[in-house]
Structure formats: C-alpha cells, structure tokens
C-alpha positions in Angstrom: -23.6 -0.2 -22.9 -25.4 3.4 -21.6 -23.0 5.5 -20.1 -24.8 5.0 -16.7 -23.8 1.2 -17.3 -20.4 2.1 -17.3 -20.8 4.3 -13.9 -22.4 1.0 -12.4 -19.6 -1.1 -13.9 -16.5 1.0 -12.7 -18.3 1.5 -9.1 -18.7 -2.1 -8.7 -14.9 -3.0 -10.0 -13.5 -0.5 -7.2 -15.5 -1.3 -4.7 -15.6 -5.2 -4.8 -12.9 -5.8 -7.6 -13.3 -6.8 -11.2 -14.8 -10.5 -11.2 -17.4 -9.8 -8.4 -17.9 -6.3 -10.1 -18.6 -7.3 -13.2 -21.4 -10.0 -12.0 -22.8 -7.0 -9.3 -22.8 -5.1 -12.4 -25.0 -7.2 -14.2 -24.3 -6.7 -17.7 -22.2 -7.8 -20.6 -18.7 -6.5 -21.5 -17.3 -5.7 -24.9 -16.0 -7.3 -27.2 -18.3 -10.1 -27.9 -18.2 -13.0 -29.8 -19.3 -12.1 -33.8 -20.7 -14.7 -35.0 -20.0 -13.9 -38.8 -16.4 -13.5 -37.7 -15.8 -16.5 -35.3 -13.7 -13.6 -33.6 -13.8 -10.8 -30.6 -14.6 -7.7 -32.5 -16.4 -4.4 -31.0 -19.0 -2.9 -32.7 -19.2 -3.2 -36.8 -18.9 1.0 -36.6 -15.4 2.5 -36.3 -17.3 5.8 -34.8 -18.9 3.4 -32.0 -16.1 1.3 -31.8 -14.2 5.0 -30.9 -17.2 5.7 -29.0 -17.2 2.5 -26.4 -13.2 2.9 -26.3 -13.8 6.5 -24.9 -16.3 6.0 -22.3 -14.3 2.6 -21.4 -11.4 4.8 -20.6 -13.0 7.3 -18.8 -15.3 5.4 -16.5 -12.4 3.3 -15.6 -9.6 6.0 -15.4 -8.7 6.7 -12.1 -6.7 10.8 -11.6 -3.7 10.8 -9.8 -3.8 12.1 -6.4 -1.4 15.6 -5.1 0.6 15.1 -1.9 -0.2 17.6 0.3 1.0 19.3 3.9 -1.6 19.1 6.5 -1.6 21.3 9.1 -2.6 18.3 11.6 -0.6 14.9 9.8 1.7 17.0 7.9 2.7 15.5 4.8 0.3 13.2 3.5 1.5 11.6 -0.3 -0.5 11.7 -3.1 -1.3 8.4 -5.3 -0.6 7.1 -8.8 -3.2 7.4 -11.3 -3.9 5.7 -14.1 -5.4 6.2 -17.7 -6.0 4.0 -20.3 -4.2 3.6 -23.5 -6.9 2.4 -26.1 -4.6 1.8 -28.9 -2.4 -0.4 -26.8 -5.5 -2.0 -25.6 -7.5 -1.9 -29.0 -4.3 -4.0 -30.4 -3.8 -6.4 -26.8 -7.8 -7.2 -27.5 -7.4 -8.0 -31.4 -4.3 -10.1 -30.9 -6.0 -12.1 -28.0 -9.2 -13.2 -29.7 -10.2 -14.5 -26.2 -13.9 -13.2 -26.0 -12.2 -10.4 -23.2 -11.2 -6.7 -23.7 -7.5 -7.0 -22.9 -6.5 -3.3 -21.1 -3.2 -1.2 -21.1 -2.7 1.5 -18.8 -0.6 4.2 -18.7 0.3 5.0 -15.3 -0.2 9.2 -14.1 2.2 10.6 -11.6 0.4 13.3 -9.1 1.4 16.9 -10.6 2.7 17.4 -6.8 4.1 14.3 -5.3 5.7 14.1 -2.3 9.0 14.0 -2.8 7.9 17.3 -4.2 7.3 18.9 -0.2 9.0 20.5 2.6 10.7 17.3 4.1 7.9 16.7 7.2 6.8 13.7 9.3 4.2 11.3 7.8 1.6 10.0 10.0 -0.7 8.6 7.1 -1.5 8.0 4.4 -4.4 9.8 1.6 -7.8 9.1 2.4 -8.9 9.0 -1.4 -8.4 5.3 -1.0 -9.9 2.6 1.4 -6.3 1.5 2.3 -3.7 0.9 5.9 -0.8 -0.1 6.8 0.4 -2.5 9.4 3.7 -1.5 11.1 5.6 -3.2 13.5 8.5 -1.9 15.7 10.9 -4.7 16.6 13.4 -4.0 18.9 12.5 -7.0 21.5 9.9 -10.3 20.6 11.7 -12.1 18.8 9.9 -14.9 19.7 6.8 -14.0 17.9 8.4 -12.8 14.7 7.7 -16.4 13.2 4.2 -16.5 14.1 3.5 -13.2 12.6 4.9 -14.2 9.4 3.0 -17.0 9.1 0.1 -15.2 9.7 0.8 -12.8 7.1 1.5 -15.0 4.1 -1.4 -17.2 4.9 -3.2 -13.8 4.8 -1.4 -12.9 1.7 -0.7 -9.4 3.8 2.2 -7.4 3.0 3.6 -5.4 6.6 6.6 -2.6 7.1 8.7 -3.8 10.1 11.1 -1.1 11.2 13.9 -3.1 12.8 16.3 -2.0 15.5 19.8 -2.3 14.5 21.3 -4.1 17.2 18.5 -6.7 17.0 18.9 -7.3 13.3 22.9 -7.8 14.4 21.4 -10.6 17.1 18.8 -12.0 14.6 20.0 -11.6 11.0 18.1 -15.4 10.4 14.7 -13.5 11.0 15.7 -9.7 9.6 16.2 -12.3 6.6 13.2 -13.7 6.7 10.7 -10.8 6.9 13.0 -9.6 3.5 12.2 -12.9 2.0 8.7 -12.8 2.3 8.5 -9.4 0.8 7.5 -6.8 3.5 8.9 -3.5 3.6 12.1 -3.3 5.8 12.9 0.4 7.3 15.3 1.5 10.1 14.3 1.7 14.1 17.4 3.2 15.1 19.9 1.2 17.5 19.7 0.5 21.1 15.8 2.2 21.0 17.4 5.7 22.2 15.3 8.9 22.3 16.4 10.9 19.1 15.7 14.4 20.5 18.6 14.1 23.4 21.1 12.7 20.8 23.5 15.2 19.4 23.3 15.8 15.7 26.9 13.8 15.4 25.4 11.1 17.3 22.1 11.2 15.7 23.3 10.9 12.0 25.5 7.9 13.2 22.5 6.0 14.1 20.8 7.1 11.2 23.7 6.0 8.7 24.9 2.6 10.7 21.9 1.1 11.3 20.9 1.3 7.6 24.2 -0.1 6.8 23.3 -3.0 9.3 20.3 -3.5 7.8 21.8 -3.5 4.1 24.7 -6.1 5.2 22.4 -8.3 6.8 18.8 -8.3 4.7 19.9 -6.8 1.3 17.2 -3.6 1.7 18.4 -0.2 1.7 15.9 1.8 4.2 14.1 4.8 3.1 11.8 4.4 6.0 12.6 5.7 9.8 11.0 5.5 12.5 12.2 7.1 15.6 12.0 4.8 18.8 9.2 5.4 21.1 8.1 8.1 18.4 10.6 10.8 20.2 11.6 12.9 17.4 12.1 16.7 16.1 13.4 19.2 13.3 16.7 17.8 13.4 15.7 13.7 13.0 13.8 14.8 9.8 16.7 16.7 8.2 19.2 14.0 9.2 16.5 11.7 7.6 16.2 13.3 4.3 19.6 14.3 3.8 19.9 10.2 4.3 17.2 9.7 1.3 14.5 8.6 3.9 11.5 9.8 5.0 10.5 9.9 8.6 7.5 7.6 9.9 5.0 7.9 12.8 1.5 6.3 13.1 -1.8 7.5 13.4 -3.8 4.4 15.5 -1.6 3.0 18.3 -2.9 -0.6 19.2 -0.8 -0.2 22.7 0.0 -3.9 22.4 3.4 -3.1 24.0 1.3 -3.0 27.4 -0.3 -6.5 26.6 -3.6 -6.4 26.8 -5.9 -9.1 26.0 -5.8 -9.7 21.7 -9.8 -8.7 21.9 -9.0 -5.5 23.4 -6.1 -4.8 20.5 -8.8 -6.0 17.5 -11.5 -3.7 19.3 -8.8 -0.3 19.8 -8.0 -0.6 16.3 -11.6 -1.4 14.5 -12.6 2.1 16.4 -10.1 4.1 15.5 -8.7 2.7 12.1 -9.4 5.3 8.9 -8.6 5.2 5.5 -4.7 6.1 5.4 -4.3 4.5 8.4 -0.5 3.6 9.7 -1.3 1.0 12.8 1.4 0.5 15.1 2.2 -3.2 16.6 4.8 -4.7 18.2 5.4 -8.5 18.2 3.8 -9.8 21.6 1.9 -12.7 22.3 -0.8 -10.7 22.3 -0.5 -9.5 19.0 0.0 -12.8 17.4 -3.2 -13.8 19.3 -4.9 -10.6 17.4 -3.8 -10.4 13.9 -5.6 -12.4 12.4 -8.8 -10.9 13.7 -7.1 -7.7 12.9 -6.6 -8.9 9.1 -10.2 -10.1 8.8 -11.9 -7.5 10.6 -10.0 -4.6 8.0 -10.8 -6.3 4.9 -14.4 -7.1 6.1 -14.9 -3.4 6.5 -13.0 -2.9 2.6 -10.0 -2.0 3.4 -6.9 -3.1 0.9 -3.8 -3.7 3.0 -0.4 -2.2 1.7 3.2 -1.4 3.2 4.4 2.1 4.3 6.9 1.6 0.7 4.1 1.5 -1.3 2.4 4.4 0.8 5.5 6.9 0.5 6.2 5.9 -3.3 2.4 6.9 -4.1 1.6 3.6 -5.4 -2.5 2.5 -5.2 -3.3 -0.7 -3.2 -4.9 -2.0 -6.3 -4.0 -2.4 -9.7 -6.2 -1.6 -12.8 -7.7 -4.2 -14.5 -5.3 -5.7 -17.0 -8.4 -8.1 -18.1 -12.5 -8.0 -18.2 -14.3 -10.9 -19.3 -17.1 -10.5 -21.5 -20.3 -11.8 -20.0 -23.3 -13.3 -21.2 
C-alpha cells in the first residue's frame, strides 16, 4: 500500500467509520493470507514489515488536542489522542491468525488539558471533531421523560440531563432511570433559583445538597452544573470547582421551553448547530415530537453524538479501530 493509500484509507475511516471506509477506500489491508504459510503474515521482509507498521501508525494516529481559554466560549477542553502501539499490535495480529491486522492503541493525554485552566464557564466543546451534545434541563416535564428515553436508546444516543434537586426528590423512579440507561447525570440546582442573587452561604448549599440528592437517589456523583435559567457569575464557578465540578452553559438554545411546533425546534437547531455544539432542551411535548428528527438530521450531517462527561473528560466520540479486515 503507497503512502497516498494510507491517506485515502485513514480519511475514509474518520469520516464514515472503519467498515464503510475500508470499502470507500478501495483497497486491501494487511496482513493477508500467505499461501505458503496457511497463516496472516505481513510482508516476507522484516524492513517492510517495519516499514507498513510505521506508516499504519502514523496515518491512523490521531494527536491529542490542548484545552484552551477563548476569549468568546471561554474554556473549551482539549481531546484524547491516540497512537498506536505496533508491538502490541504486531503480537494481537500473530496470535489472531484471523486474515485482520488486530490494533493496540495507546491513548495520548493533551499536554494542556482542562483541568489544567483558570476554572471558567464551558459553553462547548473543541471543534477539531464533528461532535454535540444534547442537554436537557429538567426541573418540570416529567411526563415526557419516558418518551425521551425511549427515543434515545432506540437511537443508541447517549444525553446529559442536569436534574433539579427537588424534582429528583419527587421522581427518584425516573432520576433512576436516565442513570440506568447510561446518560450523564449533572446538578440543576434546587427549586430553579437565580444563582447570582443567592448569597455565597446559600449558594454553596445548593451546590453541595443537591448533589447529595442526586448521589442518594441515582448513585452519580455530579461534576456537571448548570445554573438554572443560565443565571450565573464569578462566584457560581468558584463554588463549582471548589465542589470538583465544572460549570455548564450551551451554545444553541432550541427555545423548546416556549413550545413551538417540533419542525420549528429541528429547523433552529440544524441552523445553528456547530461542531462542539452543547444544545439545550427541555422535556416538552414538543421536544419529544422533535428528537428524533433532531437525532437523524445531526448524524445525517456527520455528526457523532456524545454527553457533556465525555466532553469535559476530553474523551473522542469515536474510538480507534481495535480491528481492520483485510480485503480482497
């Protein structure tokens, strides 16, 4: 394989994943069957095998990405990278004898990541990767809450829903729920006050009790707050960090709250979504009516959907290739 092959094979994995990129790519992948062997060797030459190993790692390596303080989103996180480890890999293929190159990757932390910063609002996400994030503020809606995760897991979405403490005491069944089906769980205060006319006393009690509610009732420790109505300041971001969280905002408001018809919500959001995207919902009957519109519409246009966790721990939407088949 030319080097330009491997450029053409790595573009089409990113891009459309590993199966579909391999057949866009149009080419075979070591190692191949040897007929002299009956087994899945690379090239006879250790110096080529070497060779192919090299430019497998390096047209499949992705760099990590530095977190970084914008003067408009503030902080923005960085992502993992990865790198391959061709012993690992050279030993996972050998062992395998599959006709497939078996991959090991060592993952890269960012040389500045983000926990790395002066503490500051996030309002995004990096823009290196074709990925959003769908949050939800529940402080009222119950009723929709089971239609939404329905439409997740038949999606196979994953969603952040930053839950208001006295609702979670109200509807522990649900707060339960959304835990068991593996979304991201962070804090929407209590009783939906505005943060900035709290006093610090008062604001560091709704801080540490709801998360305490939220613990008792759905197992999940909150690193994730976002302030009600989006009403924050200097202090709400100190009080969050000194709590071990980061403070959360959006940067495409769907204004479901207002409820609209679900066409205007997809429409809002299709114009202003962006790579890094944090897209604020609420659960209305609208919204149900929307989402999954909403879902399709995003990964029609490429992007890979991921929760505000994964977002604020630096982790990529997509996972390197653990496996490429070898095609004839």
């Amino acid at each position: 394989m030319t080097l330009a092959g491997f450029r053409k094979l790595r573009f089409a994995i990113l891009k459309f994943g590993v199966g579909t990129g391999l057949a866009l790519a149009g080419m075979s992948v070591w190692p191949v069957p040897c007929q002299q062997t009956g087994g899945n060797v690379w090239a006879a030459n250790p110096i080529k095998q070497q060779i192919q190993w090299e430019h497998l790692g390096k047209h499949l390596a992705l760099p990590a990405l530095n977190a970084r303080v914008d003067r408009v989103w503030r902080a923005i996180p960085g992502l993992n990278g990865w790198q391959l480890n061709a012993p690992l890999s050279q030993q996972a293929t050998a062992q395998a004898q599959d006709g497939a190159i078996h991959l090991v990757w060592d993952k890269i932390s960012p040389t500045v990541s983000l926990s790395k910063l002066p503490r500051e609002p996030i309002y995004r996400g990096p823009d290196a990767e074709r990925s959003a994030s769908l949050m939800f503020n529940v402080s009222w809606g119950e009723a929709y809450i089971p239609d939404i995760l329905r439409i997740l897991r038949q999606t196979g979405v994953k969603a952040t829903f930053f839950v208001d403490g006295r609702w979670v005491e109200k509807y522990p069944n649900l707060v339960k729920d959304i835990a068991q089906s593996g979304h991201a769980i962070g804090s929407h205060g209590s009783g939906h006050p505005d943060f900035r006319r709290l006093q610090d006393g008062q604001l560091r009690k709704q801080i540490v009790d709801t998360n305490q509610v939220i613990l008792r009732v759905s197992g999940v420790n909150p690193i994730l707050l976002a302030p009600p109505a989006g009403s924050f300041d200097g202090r709400t971001v100190r009080q969050a960090t000194s709590a071990g969280m980061y403070t959360i905002l959006w940067s495409v408001d769907s204004i479901d709250w207002r409820h609209p018809p679900a066409e205007q919500i997809m429409q809002r959001i299709e114009k202003q979504v962006h790579p890094g995207a944090f897209i604020l919902l609420h659960p209305t009957a609208s919204t149900v009516q929307a989402l999954p519109g909403i879902i399709r519409t995003l990964q029609d246009k490429g992007y890979h959907l991921k929760t505000i966790t994964q977002v604020v721990l630096e982790q990529r939407a997509v996972a390197p290739p653990e496996r490429l088949s070898a095609l004839s």
